[in-house]
C-alpha positions in Angstrom: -19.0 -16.6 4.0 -15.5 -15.3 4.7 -15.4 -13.0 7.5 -12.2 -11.0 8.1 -11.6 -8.8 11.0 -9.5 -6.2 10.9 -7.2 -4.2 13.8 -6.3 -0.4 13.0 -2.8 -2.0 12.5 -4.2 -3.7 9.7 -6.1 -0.8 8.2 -3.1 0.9 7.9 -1.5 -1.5 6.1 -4.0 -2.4 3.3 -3.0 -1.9 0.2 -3.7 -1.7 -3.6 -2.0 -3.9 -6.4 -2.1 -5.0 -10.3 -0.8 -8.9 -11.4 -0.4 -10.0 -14.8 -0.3 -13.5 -13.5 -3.7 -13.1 -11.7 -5.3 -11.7 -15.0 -3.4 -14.9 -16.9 -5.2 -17.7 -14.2 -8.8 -15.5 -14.7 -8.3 -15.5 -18.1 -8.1 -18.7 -18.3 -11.1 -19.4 -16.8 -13.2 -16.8 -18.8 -12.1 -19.2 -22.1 -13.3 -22.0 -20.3 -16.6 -20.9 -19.4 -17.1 -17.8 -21.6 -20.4 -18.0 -20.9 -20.5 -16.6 -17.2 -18.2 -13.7 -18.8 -20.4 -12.3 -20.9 -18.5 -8.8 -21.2 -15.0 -10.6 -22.6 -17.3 -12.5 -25.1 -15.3 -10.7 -27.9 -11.6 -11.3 -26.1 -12.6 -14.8 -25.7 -13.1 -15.6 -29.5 -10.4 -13.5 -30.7 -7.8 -15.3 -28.0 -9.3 -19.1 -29.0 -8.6 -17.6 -32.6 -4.6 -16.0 -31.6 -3.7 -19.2 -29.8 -4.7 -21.7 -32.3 -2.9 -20.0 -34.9 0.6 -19.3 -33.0 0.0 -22.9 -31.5 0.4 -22.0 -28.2 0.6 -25.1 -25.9 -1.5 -24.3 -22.3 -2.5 -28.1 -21.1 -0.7 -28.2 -17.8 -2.3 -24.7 -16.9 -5.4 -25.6 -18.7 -5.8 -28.6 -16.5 -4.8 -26.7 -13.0 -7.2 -24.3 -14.0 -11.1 -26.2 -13.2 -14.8 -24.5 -13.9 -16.4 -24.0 -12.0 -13.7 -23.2 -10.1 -14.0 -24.3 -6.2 -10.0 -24.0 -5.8 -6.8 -22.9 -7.4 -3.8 -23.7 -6.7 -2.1 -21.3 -4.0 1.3 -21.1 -5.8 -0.4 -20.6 -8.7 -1.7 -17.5 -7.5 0.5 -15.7 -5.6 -0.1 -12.3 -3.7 1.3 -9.4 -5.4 4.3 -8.4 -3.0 4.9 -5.0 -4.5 2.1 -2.4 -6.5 3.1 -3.4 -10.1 5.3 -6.4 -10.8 6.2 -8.1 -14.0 5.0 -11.0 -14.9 8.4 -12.1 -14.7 8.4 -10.7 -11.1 5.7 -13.1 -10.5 6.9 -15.8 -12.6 10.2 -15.7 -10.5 7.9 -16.3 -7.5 6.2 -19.4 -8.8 9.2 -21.0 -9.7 10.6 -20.8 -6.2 7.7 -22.7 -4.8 9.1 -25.6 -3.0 8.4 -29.3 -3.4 6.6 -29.3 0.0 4.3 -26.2 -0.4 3.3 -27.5 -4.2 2.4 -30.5 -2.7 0.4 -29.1 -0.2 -1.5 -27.1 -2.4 -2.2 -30.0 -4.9 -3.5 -32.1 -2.3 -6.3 -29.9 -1.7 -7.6 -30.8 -4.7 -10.5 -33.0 -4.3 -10.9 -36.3 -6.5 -7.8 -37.4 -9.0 -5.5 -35.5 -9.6 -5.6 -34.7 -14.1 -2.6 -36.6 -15.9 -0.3 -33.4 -16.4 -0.8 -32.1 -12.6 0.3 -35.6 -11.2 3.1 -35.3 -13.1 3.6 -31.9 -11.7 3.1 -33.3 -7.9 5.8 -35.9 -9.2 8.7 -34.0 -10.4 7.6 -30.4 -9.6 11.1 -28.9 -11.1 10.3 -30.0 -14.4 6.4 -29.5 -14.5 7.1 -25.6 -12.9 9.9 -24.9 -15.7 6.9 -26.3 -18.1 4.5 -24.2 -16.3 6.5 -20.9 -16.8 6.5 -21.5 -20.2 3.2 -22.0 -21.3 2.1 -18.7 -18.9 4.6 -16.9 -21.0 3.3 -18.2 -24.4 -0.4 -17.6 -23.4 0.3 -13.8 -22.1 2.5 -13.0 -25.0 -1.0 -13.9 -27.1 -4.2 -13.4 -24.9 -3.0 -10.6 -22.5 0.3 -8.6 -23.4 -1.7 -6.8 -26.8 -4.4 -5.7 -24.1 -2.3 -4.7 -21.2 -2.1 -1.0 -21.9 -6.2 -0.7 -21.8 -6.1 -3.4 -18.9 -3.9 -1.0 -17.2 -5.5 2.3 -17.7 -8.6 0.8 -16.2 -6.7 -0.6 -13.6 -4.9 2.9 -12.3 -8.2 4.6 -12.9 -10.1 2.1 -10.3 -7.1 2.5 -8.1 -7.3 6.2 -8.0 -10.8 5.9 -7.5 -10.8 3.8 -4.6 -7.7 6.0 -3.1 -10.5 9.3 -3.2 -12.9 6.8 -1.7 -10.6 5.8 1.3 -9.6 9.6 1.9 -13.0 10.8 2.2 -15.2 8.3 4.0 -12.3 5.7 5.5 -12.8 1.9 5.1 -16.6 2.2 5.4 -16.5 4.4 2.1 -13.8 2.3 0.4 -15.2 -1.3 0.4 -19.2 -0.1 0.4 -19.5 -0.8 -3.5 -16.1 -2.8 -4.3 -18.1 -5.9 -4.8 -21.8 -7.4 -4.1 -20.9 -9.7 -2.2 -18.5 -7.5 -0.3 -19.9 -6.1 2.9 -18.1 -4.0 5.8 -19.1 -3.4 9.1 -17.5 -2.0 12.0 -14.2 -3.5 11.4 -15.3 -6.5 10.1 -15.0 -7.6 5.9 -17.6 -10.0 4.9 -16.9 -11.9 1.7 -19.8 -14.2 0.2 -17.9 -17.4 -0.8 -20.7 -19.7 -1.6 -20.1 -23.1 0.3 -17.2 -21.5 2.0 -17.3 -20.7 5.9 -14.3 -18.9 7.5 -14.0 -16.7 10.5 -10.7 -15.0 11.7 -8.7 -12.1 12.8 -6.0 -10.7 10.2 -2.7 -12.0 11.6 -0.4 -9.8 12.6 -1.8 -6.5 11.3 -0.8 -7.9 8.0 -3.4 -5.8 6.4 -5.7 -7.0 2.9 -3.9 -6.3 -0.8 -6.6 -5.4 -3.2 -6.6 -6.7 -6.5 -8.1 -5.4 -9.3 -8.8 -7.6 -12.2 -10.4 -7.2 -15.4 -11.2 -11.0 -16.2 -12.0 -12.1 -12.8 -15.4 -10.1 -13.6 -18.5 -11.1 -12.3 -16.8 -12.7 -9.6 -14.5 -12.2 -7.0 -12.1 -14.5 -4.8 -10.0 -14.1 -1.6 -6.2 -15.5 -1.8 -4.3 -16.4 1.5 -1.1 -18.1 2.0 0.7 -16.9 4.9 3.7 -15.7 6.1 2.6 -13.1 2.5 -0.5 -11.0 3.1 -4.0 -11.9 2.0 -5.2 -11.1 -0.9 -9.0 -9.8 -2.3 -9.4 -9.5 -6.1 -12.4 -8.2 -8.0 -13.5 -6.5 -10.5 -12.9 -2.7 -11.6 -15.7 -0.2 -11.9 -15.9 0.1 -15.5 -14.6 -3.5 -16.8 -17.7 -3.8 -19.3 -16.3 -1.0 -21.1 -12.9 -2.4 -21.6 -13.8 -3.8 -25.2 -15.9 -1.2 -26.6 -15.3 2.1 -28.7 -17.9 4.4 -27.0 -18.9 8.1 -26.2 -20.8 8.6 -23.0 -24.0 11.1 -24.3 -23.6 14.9 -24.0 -26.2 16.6 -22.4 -27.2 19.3 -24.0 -27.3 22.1 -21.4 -24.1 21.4 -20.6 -23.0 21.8 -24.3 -24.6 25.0 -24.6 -22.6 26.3 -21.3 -18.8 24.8 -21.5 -19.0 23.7 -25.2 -19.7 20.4 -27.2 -16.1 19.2 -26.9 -15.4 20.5 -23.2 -18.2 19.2 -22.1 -18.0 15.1 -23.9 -14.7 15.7 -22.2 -15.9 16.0 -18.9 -19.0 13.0 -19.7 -16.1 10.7 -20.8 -14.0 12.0 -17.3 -16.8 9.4 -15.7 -13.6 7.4 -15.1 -10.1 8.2 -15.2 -8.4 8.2 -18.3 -5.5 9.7 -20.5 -5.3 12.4 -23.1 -4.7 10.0 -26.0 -7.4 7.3 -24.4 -9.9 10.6 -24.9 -8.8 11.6 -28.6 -9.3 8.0 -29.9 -12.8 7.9 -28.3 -14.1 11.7 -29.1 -12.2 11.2 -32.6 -10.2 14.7 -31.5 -6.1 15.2 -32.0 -4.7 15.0 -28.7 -3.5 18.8 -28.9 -7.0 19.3 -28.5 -7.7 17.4 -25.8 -4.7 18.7 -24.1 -6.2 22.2 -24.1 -9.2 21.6 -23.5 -8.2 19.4 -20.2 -6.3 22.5 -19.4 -8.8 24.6 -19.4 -11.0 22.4 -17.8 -8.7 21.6 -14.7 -8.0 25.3 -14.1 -12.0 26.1 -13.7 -12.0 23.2 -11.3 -13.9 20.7 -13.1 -11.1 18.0 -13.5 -7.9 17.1 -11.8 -4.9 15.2 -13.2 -2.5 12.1 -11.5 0.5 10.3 -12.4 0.6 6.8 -12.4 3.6 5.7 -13.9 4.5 7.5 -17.5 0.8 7.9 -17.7 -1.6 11.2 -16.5 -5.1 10.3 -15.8 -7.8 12.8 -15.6 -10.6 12.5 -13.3 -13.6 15.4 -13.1 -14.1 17.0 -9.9 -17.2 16.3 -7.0 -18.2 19.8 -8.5 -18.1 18.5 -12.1 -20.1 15.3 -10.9 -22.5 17.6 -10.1 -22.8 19.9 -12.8 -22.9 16.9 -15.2 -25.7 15.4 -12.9 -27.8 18.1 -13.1 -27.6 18.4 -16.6 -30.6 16.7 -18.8 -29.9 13.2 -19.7 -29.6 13.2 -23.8 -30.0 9.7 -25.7 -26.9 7.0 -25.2 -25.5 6.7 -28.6 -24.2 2.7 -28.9 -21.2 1.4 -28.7 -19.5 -1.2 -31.4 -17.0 -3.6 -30.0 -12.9 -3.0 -30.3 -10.6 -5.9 -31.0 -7.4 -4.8 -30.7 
C-alpha cells in the first residue's frame, strides 16, 4: 500500500497530463503479456504483425521492460513536466539522464542485470542514443497510427475528471479514478501489492495524473524527486478505444428529441468530436454539427477546446433525461483496426 498525504499546498498543485513515452513503456508490456490486457487484444496482434514486417529492432527496451513488472526503470519513465509534450519532449529528457542517476535506477533491479541493460549500465551514452532510437521506431509503428483516438479519449477523461474536481473537490475527483485508489481526508491510498510506503508529499509538490490507455487494468505510481510524483491509470472508457460501436437509443427519448438527436446525446456518454460522432452514427458531419447545435442551445450538451479539437459532453440534465429513459437492446460492437 502506498499512502500519500497531501497539504492544501499540494492540492492546489495537482495536476493532469498525457505522455507518449508512458503509453510506449505500457505498451510494451501489454505485448508481452497480452493476456492480462484483454481489451488491446486486437492492437496487440496487429502491432506484433507492423513490427515484424518494418523490422523494427526493440531488444534493449524489450529487455528493460520485465512481466510481471515489479519495477521500471525511473528514467525510463519520466514525469510529464508540462500537460502535452512530444515524445521528442520526453525523449529529450531521457537522454539527459546522467551516468549516476542511470545507474542508480538499474541497480534496483533485483537479480542480473539482461546482456543489453549491462551494457547500458556500462556505457550509458551509447546504450541511451540506442534507446532513443528503438522508442522512436516502435511509436512510429505501434502508437503514432493510434494517437489521435488515444488522444480524444485522453482529453475526454481529462475534462471529465476537471467537472469531477469542480463539483465535489478531491473527494469527488479520485472516488472512481481507480480500484485500488482510495481517498480519505487528505490522505491517497494506492494498492501496490507487496509495496508498503508512507509519506507526506514534499514540498506541496502536488500529484500529476496520468492517463493511459495501455497501462489498463492496472495502475502505478512514479516518483523521482526534485520532479513531481506521478499516478497513471486508466481512462474511463479505454475498452472502447478499438471498437466501432453505437451506444442503444432508447426509444422514448427518440420519440421526444428525434432518432439522430437523441444517439447523439447516448454517444455524448463521453466526450468526443463532431467527426468522432459521424464515423460512429454513419452521419456527414454537417449533420452532426447542427444537430450538436441544437442540442447545446436546449441545454443538453456543452462543448470544450482542447487543443484544435472541440469535445462535446451532455449536460447533468441530459444524464438525466437519458437515465430515465427505457433501456433498449445494446446492438454489438465489431472491432476497428486502424
Amino acid at each position: 500500500m502506498l499512502t500519500l498525504r497531501f497539504s492544501a499546498q499540494d492540492l492546489a498543485r495537482t495536476r493532469f497530463a498525457c505522455s507518449p513515452l508512458w503509453e510506449v513503456v505500457n505498451g510494451v508490456q501489454v505485448l508481452k503479456d497480452p493476456g492480462r490486457h484483454g481489451v488491446h487484444l486486437g492492437w496487440a496482434r496487429q502491432t506484433r504483425r507492423a513490427l515484424a514486417v518494418h523490422g523494427i529492432r526493440t531488444a534493449l527496451l524489450y529487455e528493460l521492460i520485465p512481466v510481471p513488472t515489479p519495477y521500471v526503470p525511473d528514467f525510463l519513465t519520466p514525469v510529464p513536466e508540462v500537460e502535452e509534450p512530444s515524445l521528442e519532449d520526453e525523449l529529450a529528457i531521457l537522454l539527459g539522464t546522467s551516468a549516476a542517476e542511470l545507474r542508480t535506477d538499474l541497480d534496483r533491479i533485483t537479480g542480473p542485470l539482461p546482456p543489453l541493460v549491462q551494457r547500458l549500465r556500462d556505457a550509458p551514452d551509447e546504450g541511451l542514443a540506442r534507446l532513443a532510437e528503438e522508442i522512436r521506431a516502435y511509436w512510429s509503428v505501434a502508437v503514432e497510427p493510434h494517437w489521435p483516438r488515444i488522444r480524444r479519449l485522453m482529453d475526454g477523461e481529462i475534462l471529465h475528471r476537471a467537472r469531477m474536481m469542480a463539483r465535489g473537490g478531491a473527494a469527488e475527483l479520485f472516488q472512481d479514478l481507480h480500484p485500488a485508489v482510495s481517498w480519505d481526508g487528505g490522505t491517497l491510498r494506492v494498492a501496490h501489492p507487496g509495496y508498503e510506503a508512507d509519506r507526506a508529499l514534499e514540498a506541496g509538490r502536488g500529484l500529476v495524473l496520468v492517463p493511459s490507455v495501455f497501462v489498463w487494468p492496472g495502475v502505478f505510481s512514479q516518483s523521482n524527486p526534485p520532479r513531481q510524483p506521478g499516478l497513471v491509470y486508466p481512462p474511463r472508457g479505454v475498452a472502447t478505444l478499438w471498437e466501432r460501436r453505437t451506444e442503444p437509443t432508447p426509444e422514448g427519448l427518440a420519440a421526444a428529441l428525434g432518432r439522430s438527436r437523441a444517439q447523439l446525446l447516448t454517444e455524448l456518454v463521453a466526450p468526443a468530436s463532431t467527426s468522432e460522432l459521424a464515423l460512429r452514427l454513419d452521419m456527414a458531419p454537417a449533420t452532426v454539427s447542427h444537430h450538436l447545435g441544437v442540442l447545446r442551445a436546449a441545454g443538453l450538451a456543452t462543448a470544450h477546446r482542447s487543443g484544435r479539437i472541440v469535445l462535446y459532453l451532455r449536460t447533468h440534465a441530459a444524464e438525466a433525461l437519458v437515465g430515465a429513459a427505457p433501456d433498449t437492446a445494446r446492438t454489438e460492437g465489431t472491432a476497428e483496426h486502424s
